[in-house]
C-alpha positions, 0 to 999 in steps of 0.5 A, a space after each residue: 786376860 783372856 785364854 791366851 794369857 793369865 793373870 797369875 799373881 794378885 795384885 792390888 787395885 792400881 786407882 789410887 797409884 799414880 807413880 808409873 814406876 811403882 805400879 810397874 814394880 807392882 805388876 811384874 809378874 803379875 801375868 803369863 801367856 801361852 805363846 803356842 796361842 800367839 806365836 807370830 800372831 798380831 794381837 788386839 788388846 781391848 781395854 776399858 780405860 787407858 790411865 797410865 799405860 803401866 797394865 798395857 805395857 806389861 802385857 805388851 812386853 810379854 806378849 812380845 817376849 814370852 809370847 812371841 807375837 808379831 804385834 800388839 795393838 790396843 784400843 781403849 774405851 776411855 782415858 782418865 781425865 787430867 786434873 789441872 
């Protein structure tokens, strides 16, 4: 995250965690933001790659709880190959 927001508690790499609840489990709390920099302000997230939608999804919510945005948009480079 950028100025806006901060990364506030360390968390381990979520590659090799394919369960949605439990990477949402490992990332609460994992982030903060400054909402007098995103009050009512529509957002842009800019994310290398879209796998589950668990990192992308945190910071969303924050941004429209705590931080009090107006929206949040994202775009990703890439997303993660589905392996039959």
């Amino acid at each position: 995250m950028n100025r806006e927001g901060t990364k506030v508690k360390r968390t381990p790499q979520l590659k090799d965690v394919f369960d949605f609840a439990k990477r949402t489990e490992i990332l609460d709390g994992a982030f903060a933001v400054d909402a007098t920099k995103t009050t009512g302000k529509r957002l842009l997230l800019l994310d290398d790659l879209y796998r589950s939608g668990a990192t992308v999804s945190a910071i969303t919510t924050l941004l429209l709880t705590a931080g009090a945005a107006r929206a949040v948009y994202l775009l990703t480079l890439t997303q993660t190959r589905k392996l039959s």
